[in-house]
N, C-alpha and C positions, 0 to 999 in steps of 0.2 A: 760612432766612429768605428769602422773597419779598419783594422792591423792587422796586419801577417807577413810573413818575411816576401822578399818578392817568388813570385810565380804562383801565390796560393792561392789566388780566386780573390783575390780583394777586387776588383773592377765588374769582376763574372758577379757576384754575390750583392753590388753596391747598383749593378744594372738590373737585376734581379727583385731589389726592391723599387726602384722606379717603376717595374711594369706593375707594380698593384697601384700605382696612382693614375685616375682619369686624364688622360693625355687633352683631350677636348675640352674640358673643365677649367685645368689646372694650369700656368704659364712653369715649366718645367724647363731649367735650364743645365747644362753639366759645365765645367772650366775643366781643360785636362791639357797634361804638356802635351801624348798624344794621344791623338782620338784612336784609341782599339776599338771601338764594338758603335756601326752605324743605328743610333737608333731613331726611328720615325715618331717623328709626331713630337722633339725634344730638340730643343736647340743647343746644337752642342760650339764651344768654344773652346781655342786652343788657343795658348799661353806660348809667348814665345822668349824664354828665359834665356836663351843667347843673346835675343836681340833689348836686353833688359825689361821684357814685360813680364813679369812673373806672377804666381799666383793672388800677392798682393796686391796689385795693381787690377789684376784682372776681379778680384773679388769686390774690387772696390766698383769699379765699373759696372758690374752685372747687377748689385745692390741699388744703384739707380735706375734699373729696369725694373722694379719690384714685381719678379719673378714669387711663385707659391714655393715652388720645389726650388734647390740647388744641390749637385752633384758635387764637391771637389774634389779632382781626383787624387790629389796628392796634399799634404800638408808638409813641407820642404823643412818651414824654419819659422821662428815664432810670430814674426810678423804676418808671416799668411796666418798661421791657429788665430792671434788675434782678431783677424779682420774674418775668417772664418767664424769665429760667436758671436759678431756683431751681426754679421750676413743673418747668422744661425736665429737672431731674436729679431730680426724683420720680416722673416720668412713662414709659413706654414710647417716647412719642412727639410732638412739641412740633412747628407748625409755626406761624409766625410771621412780620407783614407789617408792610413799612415802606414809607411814603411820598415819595416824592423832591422836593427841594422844589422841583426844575429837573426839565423833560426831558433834559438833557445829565449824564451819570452824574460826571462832571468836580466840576459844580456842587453837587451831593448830598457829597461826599469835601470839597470845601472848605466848604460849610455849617457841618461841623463847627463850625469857626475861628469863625467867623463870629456863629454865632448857636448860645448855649448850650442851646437848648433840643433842637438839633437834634444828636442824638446816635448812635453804632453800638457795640454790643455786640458784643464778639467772642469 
């Protein structure tokens, strides 16, 4: 899992590891609200949470594609983490980003407590 508050290369860093895996080989897929960064040879999917289709839904869906790699770009709220470590033990490979609700890593760890929605899967 990638964490870090937003703007710090969580997506930069999580595309960054996809390029070491064989594109041609491997059935590599990303789920993201939105698509930043075009990448070839990955099929990327976007998540449409206004329109109620959210990372749950979409994890669930791309799991019946039995994809090797999965990207998800966000982890929202626990039901995505959930269905994120399911995806995560049918797959080869599972990389996975979480947003910090502070810049201070302190604040993200007591969030928790705090606020139910803000959650970590271990």
């Amino acid at each position: 899992v990638v964490s870090g508050p937003a703007r710090s290369g969580k997506t930069t860093t999580m595309f960054a590891t996809l390029d070491a895996f064989d594109h041609d080989e491997l059935s590599v897929m990303t789920i993201e609200d939105d698509i930043d960064l075009i990448a070839p040879g990955i099929n990327q999917f976007r998540v449409d949470v206004a329109g109620g289709d959210g990372f749950a839904t979409g994890l669930e869906s791309i799991a019946h594609q039995d994809p090797d790699v999965i990207l998800i770009g966000e982890l929202p709220d626990l039901e995505s983490a959930r269905h994120a470590v399911r995806a995560a033990s049918s797959v080869r490979s599972a990389v996975g980003c979480a947003t910090w609700i502070s810049c201070r890593p302190v604040d993200s760890v007591n969030a928790r407590q705090d606020r139910p929605s803000c959650t970590s899967v271990t």
